[in-house]
C-alpha angles and dihedrals in degrees: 000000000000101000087225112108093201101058118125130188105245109191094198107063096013097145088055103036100037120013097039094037103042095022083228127126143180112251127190103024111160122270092222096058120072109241102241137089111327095220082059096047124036125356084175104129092218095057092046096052094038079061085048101059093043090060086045092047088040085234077127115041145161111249131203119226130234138204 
């Protein structure tokens, strides 16, 4: 969605490093799933593939910003 092969999400200073840098941002995380680094948060199988279905579904997306 960037257009830049090398992106990578950084969870720490997602805001700087990707929002502000790619105008790009996550939209329709769960409410239920704290936004951060996946191996910090949650190594349940049943939350991971419930994310998973909402980026396959598109439930969960990158979005592109706009002025």
């Amino acid at each position: 969605v960037t257009g830049d092969s090398g992106a990578r999400m950084q969870w720490s200073h997602y805001f700087c490093n990707v929002v502000q840098r790619y105008q790009v941002a996550v939209e329709g995380w769960p409410d239920n799933m704290p936004f951060a680094n996946l191996s910090q948060v949650s190594s349940a199988r049943s939350d991971l593939e419930k994310l998973y279905l909402r980026w396959e579904s598109k439930e969960t997306k990158w979005k592109i910003l706009t002025d």
